[in-house]
PADREN-585490 format. One record per residue (C-alpha): z, y, x. Coordinates in pm, whole numbers, plus 50000, padded with zeros to 5 digits. Layout:
BEGIN
SITE;w;v;u
SITE;Z;Y;X
...
//
This chain:
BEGIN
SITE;w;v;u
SITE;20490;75758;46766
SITE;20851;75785;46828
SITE;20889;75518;47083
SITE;20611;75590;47312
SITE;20709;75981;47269
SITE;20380;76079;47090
SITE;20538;76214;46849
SITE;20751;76467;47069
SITE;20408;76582;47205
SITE;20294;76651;46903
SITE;20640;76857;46784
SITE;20741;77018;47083
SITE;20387;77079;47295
SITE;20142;77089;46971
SITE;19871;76912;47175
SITE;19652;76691;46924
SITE;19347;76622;47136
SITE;19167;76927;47021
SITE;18812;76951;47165
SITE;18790;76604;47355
SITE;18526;76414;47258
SITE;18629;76008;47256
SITE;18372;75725;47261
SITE;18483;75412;47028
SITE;18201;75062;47110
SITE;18280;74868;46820
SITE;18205;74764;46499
SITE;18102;75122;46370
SITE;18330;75341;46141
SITE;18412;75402;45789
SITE;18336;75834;45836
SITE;18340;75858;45452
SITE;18745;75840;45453
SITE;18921;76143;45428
SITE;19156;76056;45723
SITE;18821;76002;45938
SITE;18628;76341;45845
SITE;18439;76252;45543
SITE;18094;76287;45716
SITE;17916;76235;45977
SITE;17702;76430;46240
SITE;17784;76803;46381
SITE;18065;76985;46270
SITE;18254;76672;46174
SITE;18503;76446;46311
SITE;18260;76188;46382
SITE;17995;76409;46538
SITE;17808;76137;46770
SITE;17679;75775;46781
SITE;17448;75524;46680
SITE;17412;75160;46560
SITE;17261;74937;46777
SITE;17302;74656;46570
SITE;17258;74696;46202
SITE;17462;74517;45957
SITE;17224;74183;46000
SITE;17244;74172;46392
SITE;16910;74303;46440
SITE;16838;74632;46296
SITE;16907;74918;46480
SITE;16935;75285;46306
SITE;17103;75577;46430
SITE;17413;75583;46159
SITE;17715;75346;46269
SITE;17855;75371;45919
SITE;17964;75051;45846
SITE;18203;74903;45561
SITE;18190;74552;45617
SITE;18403;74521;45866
SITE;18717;74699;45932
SITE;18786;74681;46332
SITE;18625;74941;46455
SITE;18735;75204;46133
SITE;19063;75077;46230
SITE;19036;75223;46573
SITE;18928;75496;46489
SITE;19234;75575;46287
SITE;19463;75458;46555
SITE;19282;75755;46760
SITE;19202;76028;46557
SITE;19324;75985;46175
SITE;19414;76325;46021
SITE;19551;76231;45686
SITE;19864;76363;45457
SITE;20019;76037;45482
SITE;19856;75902;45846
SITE;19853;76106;46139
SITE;19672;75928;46472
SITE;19776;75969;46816
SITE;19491;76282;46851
SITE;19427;76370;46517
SITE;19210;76666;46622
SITE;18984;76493;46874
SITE;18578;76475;46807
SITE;18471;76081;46814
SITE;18158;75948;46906
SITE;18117;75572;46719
SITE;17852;75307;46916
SITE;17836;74974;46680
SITE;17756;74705;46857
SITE;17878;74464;46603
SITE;17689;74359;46261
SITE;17887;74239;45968
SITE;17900;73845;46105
SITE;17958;73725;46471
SITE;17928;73856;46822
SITE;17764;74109;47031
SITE;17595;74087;47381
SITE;17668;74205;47755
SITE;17352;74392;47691
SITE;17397;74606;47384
SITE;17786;74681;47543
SITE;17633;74798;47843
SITE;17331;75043;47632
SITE;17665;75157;47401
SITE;17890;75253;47767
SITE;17543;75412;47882
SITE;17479;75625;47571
SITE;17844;75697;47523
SITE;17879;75845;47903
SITE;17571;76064;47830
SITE;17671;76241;47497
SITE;17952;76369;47684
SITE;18231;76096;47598
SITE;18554;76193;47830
SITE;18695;75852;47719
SITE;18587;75534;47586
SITE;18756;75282;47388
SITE;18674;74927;47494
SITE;18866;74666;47200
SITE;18660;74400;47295
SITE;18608;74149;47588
SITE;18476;73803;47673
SITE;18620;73531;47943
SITE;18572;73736;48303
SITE;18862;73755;48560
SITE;18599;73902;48833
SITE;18536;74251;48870
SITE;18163;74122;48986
SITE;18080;74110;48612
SITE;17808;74289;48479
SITE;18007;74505;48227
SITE;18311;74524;48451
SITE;18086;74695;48732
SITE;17910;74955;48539
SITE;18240;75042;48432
SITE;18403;75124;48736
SITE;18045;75288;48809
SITE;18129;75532;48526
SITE;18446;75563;48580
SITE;18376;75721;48951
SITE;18126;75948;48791
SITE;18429;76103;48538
SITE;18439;75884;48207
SITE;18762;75735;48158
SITE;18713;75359;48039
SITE;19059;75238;47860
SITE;19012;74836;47757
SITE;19165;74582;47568
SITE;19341;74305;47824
SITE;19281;74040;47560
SITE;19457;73824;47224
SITE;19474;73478;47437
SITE;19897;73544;47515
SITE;19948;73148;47414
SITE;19636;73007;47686
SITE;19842;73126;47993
SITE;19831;73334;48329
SITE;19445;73439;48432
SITE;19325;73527;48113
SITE;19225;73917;48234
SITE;18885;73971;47978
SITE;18573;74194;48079
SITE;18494;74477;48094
SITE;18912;74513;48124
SITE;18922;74322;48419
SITE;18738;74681;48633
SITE;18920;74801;48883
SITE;18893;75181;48769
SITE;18963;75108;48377
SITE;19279;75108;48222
SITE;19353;74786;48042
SITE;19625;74752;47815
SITE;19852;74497;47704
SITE;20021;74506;47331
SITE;20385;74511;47208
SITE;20523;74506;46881
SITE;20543;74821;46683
SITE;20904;74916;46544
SITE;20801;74880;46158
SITE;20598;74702;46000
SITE;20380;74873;45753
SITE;20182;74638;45529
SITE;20045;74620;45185
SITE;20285;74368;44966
SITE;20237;74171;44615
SITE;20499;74047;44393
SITE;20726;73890;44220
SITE;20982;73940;44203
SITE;21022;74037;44545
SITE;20760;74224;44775
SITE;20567;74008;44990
SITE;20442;74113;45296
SITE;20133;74021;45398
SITE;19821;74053;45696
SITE;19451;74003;45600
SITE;19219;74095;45315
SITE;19349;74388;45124
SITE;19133;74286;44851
SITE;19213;73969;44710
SITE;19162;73953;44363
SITE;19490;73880;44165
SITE;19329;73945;43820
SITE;19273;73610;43645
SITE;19443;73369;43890
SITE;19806;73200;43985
SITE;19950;73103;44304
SITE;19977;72718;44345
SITE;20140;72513;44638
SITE;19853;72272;44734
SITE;20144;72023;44876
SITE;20476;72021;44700
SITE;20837;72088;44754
SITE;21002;72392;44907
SITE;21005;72303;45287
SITE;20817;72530;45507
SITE;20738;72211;45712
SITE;20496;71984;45568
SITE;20288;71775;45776
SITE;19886;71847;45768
SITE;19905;72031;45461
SITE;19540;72122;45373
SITE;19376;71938;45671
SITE;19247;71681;45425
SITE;18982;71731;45141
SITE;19222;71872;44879
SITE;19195;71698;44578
SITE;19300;71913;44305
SITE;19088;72122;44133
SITE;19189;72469;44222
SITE;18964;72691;44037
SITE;19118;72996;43968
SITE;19433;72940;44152
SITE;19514;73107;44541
SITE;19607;72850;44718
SITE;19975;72871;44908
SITE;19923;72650;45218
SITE;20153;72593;45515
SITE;20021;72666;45900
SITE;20038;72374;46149
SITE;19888;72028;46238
SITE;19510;72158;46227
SITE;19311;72505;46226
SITE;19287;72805;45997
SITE;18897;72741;45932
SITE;19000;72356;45827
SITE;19249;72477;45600
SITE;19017;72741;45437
SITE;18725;72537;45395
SITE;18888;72249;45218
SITE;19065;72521;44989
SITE;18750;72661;44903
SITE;18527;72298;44859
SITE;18828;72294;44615
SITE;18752;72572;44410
SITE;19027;72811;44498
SITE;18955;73218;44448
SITE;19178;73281;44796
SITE;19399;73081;45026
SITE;19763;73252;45105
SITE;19865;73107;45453
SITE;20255;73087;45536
SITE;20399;73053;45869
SITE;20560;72763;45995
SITE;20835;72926;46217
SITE;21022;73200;46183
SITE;20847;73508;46249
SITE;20788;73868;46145
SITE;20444;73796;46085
SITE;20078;73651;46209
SITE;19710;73737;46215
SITE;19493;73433;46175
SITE;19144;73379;46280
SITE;18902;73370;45956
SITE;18583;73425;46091
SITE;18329;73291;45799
SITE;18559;73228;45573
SITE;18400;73259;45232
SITE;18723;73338;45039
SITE;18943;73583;45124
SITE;19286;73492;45333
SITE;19628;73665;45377
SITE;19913;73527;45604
SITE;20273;73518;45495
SITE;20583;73474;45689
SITE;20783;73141;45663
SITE;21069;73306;45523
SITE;20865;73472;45197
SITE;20614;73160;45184
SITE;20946;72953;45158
SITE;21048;73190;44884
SITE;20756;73176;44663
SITE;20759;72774;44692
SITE;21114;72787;44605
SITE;20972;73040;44265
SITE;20724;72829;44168
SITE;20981;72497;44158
SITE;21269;72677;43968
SITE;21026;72816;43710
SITE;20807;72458;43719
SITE;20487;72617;43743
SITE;20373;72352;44044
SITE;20044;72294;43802
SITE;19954;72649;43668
SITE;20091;72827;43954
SITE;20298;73187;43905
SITE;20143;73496;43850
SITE;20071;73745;44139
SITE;20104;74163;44123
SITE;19924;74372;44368
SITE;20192;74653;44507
SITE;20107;74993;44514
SITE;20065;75122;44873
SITE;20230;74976;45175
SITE;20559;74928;45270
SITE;20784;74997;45567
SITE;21078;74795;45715
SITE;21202;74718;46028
SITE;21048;74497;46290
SITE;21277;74331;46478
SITE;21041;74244;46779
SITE;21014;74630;46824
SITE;20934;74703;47161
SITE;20902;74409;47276
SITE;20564;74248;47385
SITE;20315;74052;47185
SITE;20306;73677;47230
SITE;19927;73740;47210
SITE;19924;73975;47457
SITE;19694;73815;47731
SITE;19866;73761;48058
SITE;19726;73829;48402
SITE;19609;73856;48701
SITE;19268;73846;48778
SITE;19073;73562;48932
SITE;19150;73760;49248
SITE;19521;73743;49216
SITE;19484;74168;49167
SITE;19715;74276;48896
SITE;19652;74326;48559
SITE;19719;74460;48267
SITE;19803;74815;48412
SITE;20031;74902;48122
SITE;20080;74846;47755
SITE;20130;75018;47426
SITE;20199;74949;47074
SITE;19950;74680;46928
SITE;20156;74432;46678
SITE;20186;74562;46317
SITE;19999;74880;46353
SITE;19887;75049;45991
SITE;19596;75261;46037
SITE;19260;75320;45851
SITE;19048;75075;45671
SITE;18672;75093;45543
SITE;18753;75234;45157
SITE;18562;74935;44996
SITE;18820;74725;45178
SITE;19148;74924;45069
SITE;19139;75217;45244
SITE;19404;75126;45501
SITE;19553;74784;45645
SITE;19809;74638;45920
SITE;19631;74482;46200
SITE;19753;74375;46559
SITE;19571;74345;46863
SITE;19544;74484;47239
SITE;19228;74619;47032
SITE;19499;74851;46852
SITE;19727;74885;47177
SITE;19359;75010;47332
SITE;19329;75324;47100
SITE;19706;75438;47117
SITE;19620;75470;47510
SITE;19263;75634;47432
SITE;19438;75891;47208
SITE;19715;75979;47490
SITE;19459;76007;47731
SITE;19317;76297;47499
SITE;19669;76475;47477
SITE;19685;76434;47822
SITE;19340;76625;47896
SITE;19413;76854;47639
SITE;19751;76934;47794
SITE;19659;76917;48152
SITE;19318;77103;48083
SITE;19346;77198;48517
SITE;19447;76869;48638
SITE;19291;76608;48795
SITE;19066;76403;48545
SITE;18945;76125;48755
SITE;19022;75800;48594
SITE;19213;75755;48918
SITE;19461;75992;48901
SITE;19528;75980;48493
SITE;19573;75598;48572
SITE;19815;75697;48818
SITE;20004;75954;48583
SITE;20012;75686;48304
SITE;20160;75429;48540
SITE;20405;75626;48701
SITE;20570;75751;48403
SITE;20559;75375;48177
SITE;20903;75167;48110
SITE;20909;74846;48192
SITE;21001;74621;47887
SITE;21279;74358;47892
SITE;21186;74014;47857
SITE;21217;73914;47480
SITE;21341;73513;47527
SITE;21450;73311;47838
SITE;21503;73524;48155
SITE;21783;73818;48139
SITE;21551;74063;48301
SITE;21231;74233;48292
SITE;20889;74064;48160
SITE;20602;73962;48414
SITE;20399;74247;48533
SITE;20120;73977;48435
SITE;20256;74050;48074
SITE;20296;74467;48073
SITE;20203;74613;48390
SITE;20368;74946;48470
SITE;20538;74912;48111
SITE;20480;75080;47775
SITE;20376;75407;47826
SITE;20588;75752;47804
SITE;20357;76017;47688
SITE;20593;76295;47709
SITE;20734;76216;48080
SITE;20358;76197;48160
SITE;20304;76566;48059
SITE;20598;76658;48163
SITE;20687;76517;48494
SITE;20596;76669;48840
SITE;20616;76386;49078
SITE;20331;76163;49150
SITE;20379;75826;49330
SITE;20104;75670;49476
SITE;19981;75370;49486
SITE;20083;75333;49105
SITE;20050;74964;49154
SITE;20102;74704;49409
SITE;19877;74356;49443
SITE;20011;74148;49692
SITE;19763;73837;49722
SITE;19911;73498;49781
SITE;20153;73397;50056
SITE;19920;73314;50301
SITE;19729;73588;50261
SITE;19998;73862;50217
SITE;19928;74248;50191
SITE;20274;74252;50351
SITE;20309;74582;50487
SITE;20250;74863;50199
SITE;20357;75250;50156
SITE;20432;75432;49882
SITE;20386;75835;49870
SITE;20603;76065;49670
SITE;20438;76445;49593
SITE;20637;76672;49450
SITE;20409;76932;49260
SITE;20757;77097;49111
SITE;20950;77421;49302
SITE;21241;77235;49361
SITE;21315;76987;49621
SITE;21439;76618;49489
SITE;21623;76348;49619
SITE;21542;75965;49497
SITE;21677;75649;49544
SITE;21465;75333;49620
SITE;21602;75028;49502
SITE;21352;74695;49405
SITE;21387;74539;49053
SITE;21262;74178;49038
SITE;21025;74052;48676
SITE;21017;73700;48550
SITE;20843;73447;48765
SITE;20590;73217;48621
SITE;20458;72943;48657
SITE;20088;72933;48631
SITE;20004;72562;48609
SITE;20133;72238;48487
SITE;20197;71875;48666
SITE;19783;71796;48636
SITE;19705;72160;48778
SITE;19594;72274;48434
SITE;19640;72613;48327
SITE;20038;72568;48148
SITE;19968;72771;47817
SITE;20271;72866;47745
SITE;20451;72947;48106
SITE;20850;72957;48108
SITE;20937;73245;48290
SITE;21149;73147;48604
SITE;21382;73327;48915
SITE;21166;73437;49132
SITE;21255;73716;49322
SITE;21089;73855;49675
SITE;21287;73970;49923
SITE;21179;74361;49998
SITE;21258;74563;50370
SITE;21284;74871;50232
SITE;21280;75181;50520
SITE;21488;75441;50327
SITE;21689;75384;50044
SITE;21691;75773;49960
SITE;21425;75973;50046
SITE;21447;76369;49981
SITE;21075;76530;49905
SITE;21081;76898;49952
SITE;20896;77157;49688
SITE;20535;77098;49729
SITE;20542;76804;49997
SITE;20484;76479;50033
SITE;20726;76191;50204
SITE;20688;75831;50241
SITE;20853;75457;50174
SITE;20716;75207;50357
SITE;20777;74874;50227
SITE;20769;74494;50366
SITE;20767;74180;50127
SITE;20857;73857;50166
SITE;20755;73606;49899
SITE;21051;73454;49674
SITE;21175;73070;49793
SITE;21011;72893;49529
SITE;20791;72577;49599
SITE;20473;72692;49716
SITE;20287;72389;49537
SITE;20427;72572;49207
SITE;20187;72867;49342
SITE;20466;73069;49132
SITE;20368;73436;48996
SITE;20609;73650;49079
SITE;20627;74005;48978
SITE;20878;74362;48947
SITE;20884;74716;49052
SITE;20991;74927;49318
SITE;21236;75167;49132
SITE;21288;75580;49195
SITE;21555;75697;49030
SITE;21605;76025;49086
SITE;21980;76207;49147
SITE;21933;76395;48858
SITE;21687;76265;48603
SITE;21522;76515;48361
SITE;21151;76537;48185
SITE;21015;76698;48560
SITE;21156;76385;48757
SITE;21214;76046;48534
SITE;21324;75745;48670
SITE;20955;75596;48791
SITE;20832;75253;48842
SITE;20598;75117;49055
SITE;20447;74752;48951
SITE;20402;74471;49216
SITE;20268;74137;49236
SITE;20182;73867;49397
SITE;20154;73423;49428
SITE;20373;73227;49658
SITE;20160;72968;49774
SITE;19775;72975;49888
SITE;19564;72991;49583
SITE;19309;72811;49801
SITE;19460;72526;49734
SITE;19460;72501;49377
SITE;19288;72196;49257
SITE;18931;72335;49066
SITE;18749;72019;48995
SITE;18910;71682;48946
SITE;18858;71455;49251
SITE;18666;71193;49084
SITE;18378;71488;49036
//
């Protein structure tokens, strides 16, 4: 809460979301934790919702308790948790939970659509979308009746997506709406994770309820290298019953791996990296033993324990630790790598900002351990949901329109360096505005508007744009306007496929700018107008190229912060990008 300045809003301005009632479509909620209420209905935390979905798939009732599943009890910590030891971002907000997912697989555009419906009509100010599905155009059924209740007063905050490694375009729907606020992930500053031993504590992401009791930990391919070619992606044939099986990433899927473990016997399958990393969620859908991932550092470790105590047959002995533990993350800050990266299919700009999603600790169904680590826009998604509720709590005479808190949120957001590769800030295809500021939101009394900029392609330029500056304070302020230029990228490879992982690139548009101060009297308005000129890259490249038109004011203080406003546009004509191989 420190970095995104939640936690000085909760010191300094006491606002914890009191009376704001928050929708969360999901997976249902865990109400029976203590940090979550303890009940269910009027008078507690969790005072509305409905399951639409059962835990089969098909059998409807109105409780969402659920406890097979821990995503959406996990969101609603993130939100509203009100614990001794775990304190959410608007711990005294009233949530509303809509399941729309049963214990296995998917949901529909239908049921997401009856959940945003019934949601909007118990009163929900704000809903919490962690979920999408492949949709870059706002045309889409979900996306639509989003921005439709979104005009009518419900504030729709979405997850932009976990596809960071597939490449530009990869805006998800409902997120991709016009009116919602969709939110990109970066890493949180510790990590907080449940460990095992010995002798030292082991990190770890996944089930928090692996059973230790009657089993060792065995390498299912030996030596102490983190690197091992197709390690599990062959029937495994050792018998592994009773053993957890230690098994490297790489060379074939999570699902491969995890099957053959378990056609061999094994109680649970411990997955290490296979690069240097501070950690990695792994996709385990239907797996019928539980899974944990390990970094390449500790699964290097425990291969190197089991070899110097020559226990490569009966494995070593694993110890549960007792509650989580906190260290440093040193990818604080900066964004996810799963982050999904914009725009949408019609080159307009997304995500519009981001928040902490990587390594966040928060509430767990208690049959699955009470609490766990997860990362996700789906956990960036609630951190914005919950500052949305200071905000209205704060701001109880302001303007509510989805609109204008966009605009507030947007204004007031950091832009984030890039991590690797390019001195200089990430895309705006990666962060939007930034990672939000909640106290210069409250606090600040200068709106800028537009509070983004989408420029089109080359041909089709929105060359000519204007930004207002209204200054709600008493005292007149001065600003300079200067333009700070993002990473370029590079959207598609030699064949015109989709590069997945883009290097970022100079790119840098040349901007007219009309003023380079502007002074904006005590209750007035002035103007910028702006005129931009696309960067000289090759326009077969169809480069993205991104970065924000900077206000710093002559004397910068909580009432006037430095403020950014996002651009960004294609050089090239995106009409000419190849679709459909010729020979079609």
């Amino acid at each position: 809460h420190e970095l995104t300045g939640v936690k000085a809003v909760h010191d300094s301005l006491k606002l914890y979301g009191k009376g704001i009632k928050i929708g969360i479509i999901d997976s249902g909620v865990d109400y029976h934790h203590p940090a979550l209420g303890g009940c269910f209905g009027p008078g507690c935390k969790v005072a509305y919702g409905t399951d639409f979905v059962g835990d089969d798939g098909r059998s409807p009732d109105n409780d969402p308790m659920t406890d097979c599943d821990g995503h959406g009890t996990h969101v609603a910590g993130i939100i509203a948790a009100n614990d001794t030891t775990f304190i959410g971002v608007a711990p005294q907000a009233t949530l509303g939970a809509y399941r729309v997912f049963g214990c296995e697989g998917g949901t529909s555009n239908d049921l997401i659509m009856k959940a945003l419906l019934r949601a909007a009509g118990d009163g929900m100010q704000v809903i919490n979308l962690s979920l999408g599905g492949p949709g870059g155009w706002r045309q889409d059924r979900e996306a639509r009746l989003a921005d439709e209740l979104a005009k009518n007063g419900t504030i729709i905050v979405a997850a932009m997506g976990n596809e960071g490694q597939m490449g530009l375009f990869e805006a998800s729907s409902p997120g991709v709406a016009g009116a919602a606020i969709t939110v990109a992930s970066t890493e949180n500053e510790f990590r907080s994770n449940m460990y095992f031993t010995p002798p030292r504590a082991i990190l770890y992401l996944g089930d928090v309820d692996m059973n230790f009791s009657n089993t060792t930990l065995v390498a299912v391919s030996p030596g102490t290298s983190g690197k091992v070619a197709n390690d599990a992606c062959k029937p495994i044939t050792q018998d592994l019953s009773g053993k957890i099986a230690l098994i490297r990433r790489g060379d074939c899927t999570f699902k491969i791996k995890i099957a053959n473990a378990a056609l061999a016997h094994a109680s649970g399958v411990i997955l290490m990296d296979n690069v240097p990393s501070t950690g990695f969620a792994a996709d385990t859908e239907g797996a019928v033993i539980k899974v944990r991932t390990i970094t390449l550092d500790d699964g290097e470790y425990l291969l190197k324990t089991i070899q110097q105590l020559k226990k490569e047959k009966e494995g070593i002995k694993l110890l549960a630790g007792k509650g989580p533990k906190q260290v440093s993350n040193p990818d604080g800050g900066f964004l996810s790598v799963f982050s999904s990266m914009g725009p949408d299919s019609e080159l307009n700009s997304k995500p519009d900002i981001a928040a902490p999603g990587g390594q966040i600790w928060s509430t767990f169904p208690i049959k699955l351990g009470s609490y766990a680590s997860l990362s996700g826009t789906s956990m960036a998604t609630p951190y914005i949901v919950g500052c949305v509720g200071l905000y209205l709590e704060g701001l109880p005479n302001g303007d509510h329109s989805a609109k204008a808190i966009k605009t507030a949120f947007q204004n007031s957001a950091q832009p984030r360096k890039q991590q690797k590769g390019y001195k200089g800030y990430a895309s705006v295809t990666q962060q939007g505005a930034g990672l939000l500021s909640m106290l210069d939101i409250l606090s600040t009394q200068v709106v800028v508007t537009p509070s983004h900029i989408s420029l089109n392609d080359t041909e089709h330029i929105n060359a000519n744009q204007q930004i207002t500056i209204t200054n709600t304070g008493q005292t007149p302020l001065e600003y300079e306007v200067d333009i700070v230029s993002a990473a370029g990228l590079e959207p598609f490879d030699a064949k015109m496929m989709v590069e997945k992982n883009p290097l970022p690139v100079e790119a840098k548009a040349s901007v007219i700018v009309s003023q380079k101060t502007v002074t904006v009297a005590a209750g007035a308005s002035s103007t910028v107008d702006l005129k931009f000129i696309g960067p000289n890259t090759d326009p077969t490249k169809f480069v993205i190229y991104s970065g924000y038109v900077r206000l710093t004011p002559a004397k910068v203080s909580p009432q006037s912060p430095v403020m950014h406003i996002p651009y960004m546009g294609m050089q090239g004509d995106f009409k000419k990008v190849t679709v459909l191989d010729s020979s079609f």
